[in-house]
C-alpha positions, 0 to 999 in steps of 0.5 A: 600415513595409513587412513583406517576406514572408519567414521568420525561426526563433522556435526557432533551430538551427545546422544547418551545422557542427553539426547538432545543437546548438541556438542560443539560443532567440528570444521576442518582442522579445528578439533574438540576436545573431551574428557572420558573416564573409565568404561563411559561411552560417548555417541556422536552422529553425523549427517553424510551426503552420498559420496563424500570422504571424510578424513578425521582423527581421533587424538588420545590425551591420555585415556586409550580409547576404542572407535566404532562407527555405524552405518545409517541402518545400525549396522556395525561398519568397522572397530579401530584401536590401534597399539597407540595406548593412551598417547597418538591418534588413530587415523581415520577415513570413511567413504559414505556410499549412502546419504544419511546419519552415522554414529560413532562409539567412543569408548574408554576401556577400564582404567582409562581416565583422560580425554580425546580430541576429535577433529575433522582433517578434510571432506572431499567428494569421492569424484575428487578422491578418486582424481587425487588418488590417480594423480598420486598413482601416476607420480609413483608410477613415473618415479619407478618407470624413470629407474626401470633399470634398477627395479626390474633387476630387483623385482627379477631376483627377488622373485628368484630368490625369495624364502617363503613362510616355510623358512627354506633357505633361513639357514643359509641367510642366518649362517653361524651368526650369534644375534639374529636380528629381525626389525618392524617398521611400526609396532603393533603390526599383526602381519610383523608379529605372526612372522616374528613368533613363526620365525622364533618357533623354528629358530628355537626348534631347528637353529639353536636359539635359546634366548628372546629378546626385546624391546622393552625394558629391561627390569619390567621382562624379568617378569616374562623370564620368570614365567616362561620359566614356570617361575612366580605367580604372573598371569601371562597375559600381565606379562605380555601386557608388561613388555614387548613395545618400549611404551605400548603398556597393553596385551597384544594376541601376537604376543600373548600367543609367544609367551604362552609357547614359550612356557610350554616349550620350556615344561619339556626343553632340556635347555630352556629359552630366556626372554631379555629386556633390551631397552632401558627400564621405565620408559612408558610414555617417554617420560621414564614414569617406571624408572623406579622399578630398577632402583627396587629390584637393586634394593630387594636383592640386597634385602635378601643378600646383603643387608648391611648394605641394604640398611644403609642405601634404602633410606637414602633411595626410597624417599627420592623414589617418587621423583625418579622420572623426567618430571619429578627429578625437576622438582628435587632440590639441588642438594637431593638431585646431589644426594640421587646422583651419589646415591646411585652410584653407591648402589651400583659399587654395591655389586661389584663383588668377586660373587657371580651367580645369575641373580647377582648379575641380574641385580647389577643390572638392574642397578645399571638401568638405573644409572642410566636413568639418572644420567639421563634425567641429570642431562635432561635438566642441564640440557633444558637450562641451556636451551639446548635439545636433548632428542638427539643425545637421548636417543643414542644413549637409549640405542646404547644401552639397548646394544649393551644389553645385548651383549650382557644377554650373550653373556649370561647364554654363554659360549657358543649361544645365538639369541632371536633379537627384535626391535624396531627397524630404526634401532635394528639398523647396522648403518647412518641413515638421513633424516629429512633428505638432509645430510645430517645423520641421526643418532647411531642406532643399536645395529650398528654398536653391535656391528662394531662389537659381533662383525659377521655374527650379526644377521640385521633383517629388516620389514617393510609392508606394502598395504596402502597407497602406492609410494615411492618408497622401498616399500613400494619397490618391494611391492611390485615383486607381486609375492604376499609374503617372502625374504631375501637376502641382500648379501647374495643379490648379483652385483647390480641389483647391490648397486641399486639398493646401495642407493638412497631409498625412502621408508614407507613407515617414515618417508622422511628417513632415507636409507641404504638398504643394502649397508642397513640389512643384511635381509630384508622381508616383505608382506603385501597388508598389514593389520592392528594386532588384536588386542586382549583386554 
């Protein structure tokens, strides 16, 4: 976990309405809990004493909200707002080098309604810090001198082999594959996002590639096709907005920046670039709150093209509508949870059809996402009955249906056609990996049903980031190359250096999952920080 050097109050007061009232006190690892509404701003204050260290969290409860601390003399000490949207915390440290009173900003951006929680992790000295801090440097030290023979064999060829921001060698590392794959260890990440949109930029231009695809729900980026087409009346940043992180409902510069090329490539292009969806329509927050969308862009492709079959499906659908999420298909009847699943099957029979054209196929698609979700939320429901979890079926389904998107993307690009796929490094992944140092595998991830299907015209590259702490992990491996940004590929490492990376090795985004990099990636890319992506609000 990264601690982002900001400020959070140990003693809270409400300095807007009502100066002089105090809010509940803060210990460590208590927390308080506060409701915040549109554009209102919360001000606290905090008494430090030279030298400490605060670490603190602010937890969002369903309001996304944007933290600012300042130092004693007003002056503005650093803004946070990671792409966490109204859901997860965002992680907190501030080293006090002068005694005196902090505020701090809560502000709540337009539309947010919700609350947050403010809790206090730790305050330490920073004579004790610093000690925690050089304790924890020599245990990673040890840990890679005791396997100094495989680091210094990676560390060696990777600086040999490395390929730099200019991409020289990309071609030989891509050969003639058909899905170019590259991963991300967190989303939100702006290093990750700059060196995706330069990677798409040459791809597109110098390799071929003529279609996008990512990790976002299939139905919802038909908006981003339509405009990098120059089709519809979407603003591009709403379509940024709409897809590009699975649950992560915000505009990201990163992203913005990609589709606006994309236009601009496409007004002169003879062969355009599409943008796909990958991931299952709806998922925003991990409740399928959007599942509806599918059903709706089945439904208004029969209204114009068949409308006898339209007549008889919309009234059986649209009532059911409103409950097309994990919570409202828990409160259907049983006779209605009947009616959605037979309902849902008509939908999708509705398509097959000797026609083919791109909206039929898009609209069959549709209807397919929507059949997964119902599959989805049936399961949930008998899962939850029996006391039996779901997480793990779930999550293959999703990795599932994302690998057969794929598949449907090449499909419609044609012979011959090689796409830009980028996902998250769990979902990008072409082999098992362990959870929790224990020797049950996790679900199987997209990589690997698409290694089953294209071979070796796969290319899986992975990320990893090496800013924070020293770790014990491939990150840290990787770090100790001493280059700020560059790729290798895996496939042409000597033997040995293969031998190493066959190992178990430890990620810096998850230090419980384990991995071997050399049977999960093809390649690899590393850059030495890593930043919020600016947001566009």
């Amino acid at each position: 976990m990264r601690w982002l050097p900001l400020v959070l109050p140990v003693v809270l007061h409400v300095a807007c309405a009502r100066p002089h009232v105090e809010s509940p006190r803060l210990a460590v690892g208590a927390g308080v809990e506060k409701p915040i509404a549109s554009g209102e701003t919360h001000h606290y204050a905090i008494e430090l004493a030279q030298d400490q260290v605060l670490f603190a969290a602010i937890d969002q409860l369903g309001a996304d909200v944007v933290v600012s601390a300042y130092a004693p003399d007003g002056t503005k000490l650093a803004e946070v707002d990671s792409p966490t949207g109204a859901q997860g915390s965002e992680q907190i440290r501030v080293d006090a080098k002068q005694a005196g009173t902090y505020r701090v900003d809560v502000k709540a951006f337009p539309e947010q309604h919700g609350a947050y929680r403010a809790r206090v992790v730790e305050i330490i000295s920073a004579r004790e810090m610093a000690e925690r801090e050089a304790k924890e440097r020599a245990i990673v030290e040890k840990y890679f001198t005791d396997r100094s023979e495989v680091v210094d064999g990676v560390v060696a060829w990777a600086k040999q082999a490395a390929i730099g921001d200019d991409f020289a060698g990309i071609e030989k590392l891509v050969g003639d594959a058909r899905v170019i794959s590259l991963g991300e260890a967190d989303h939100g990440v702006h290093e990750y996002l700059a060196y995706r949109n330069r990677l798409a930029k040459y791809l597109i231009e110098k390799l071929g590639v003529t279609a996008i695809l990512v990790e976002s729900g299939f139905t919802e980026t038909t908006a981003v096709d339509d405009y990098v087409l120059g089709i519809g009346t979407a603003s591009a940043r709403d379509v940024a907005r709409a897809v590009f992180a699975w649950a992560m409902p915000m505009t990201l510069a990163d992203n913005l920046e990609l589709v606006e090329w994309l236009r601009a490539y496409n007004q002169k292009a003879a062969r355009k670039v599409h943008v796909y969806g990958i991931d299952v329509t709806g998922g925003r927050n991990g409740e399928m709150t959007e599942g509806r969308l599918a059903v709706e862009a089945s439904l208004a492709y029969l209204a114009q093209h068949d409308r006898a079959t339209h007549a008889k499906l919309e009234p059986r659908l649209t009532p059911l509508l409103p409950r097309f999420t994990v919570k409202g298909y828990l409160e259907l009847t049983d006779g209605q949870r009947a009616e959605l699943t037979t309902a849902i099957a008509d939908l999708l029979a509705a398509f097959k059809t000797a026609q083919d054209t791109p909206e039929l196929r898009r609209a069959r698609q549709h209807a397919a996402m929507a059949a997964v979700l119902e599959t989805y939320f049936r399961e949930n429901r008998e899962r939850s009955l029996k006391k039996e979890s779901i997480d793990d079926w779930a999550a293959s389904v999703r990795d599932a249906t994302m690998a057969a998107n794929v598949i449907w993307s090449l499909e419609q690009e044609g012979a011959g056609s090689r796409v830009f796929l980028f996902t998250h490094n769990g979902h990008a992944r072409r082999c098992e990996r362990m959870v929790d140092g224990s020797t049950r595998p996790a679900p199987a991830a997209m990589g690997q049903y698409l290694a089953k299907s294209l071979r070796d015209k796969l290319v899986v590259i992975g990320f990893l980031h090496g800013d924070g702490p020293p770790t014990m992990t491939l990150d840290g491996l990787f770090a100790r190359v001493g280059l700020p940004s560059f790729a290798v590929d895996l496939r042409a490492a000597p033997e040995t250096v293969r031998a190493g990376l066959n190992q178990p090795w430890s990620l810096r985004s998850n230090p419980a999952w384990s991995a071997k990099p050399a049977q999960c990636f093809d390649a690899l890319t590393f850059t030495s920080t890593v930043s919020s992506a600016p947001l566009v609000k």
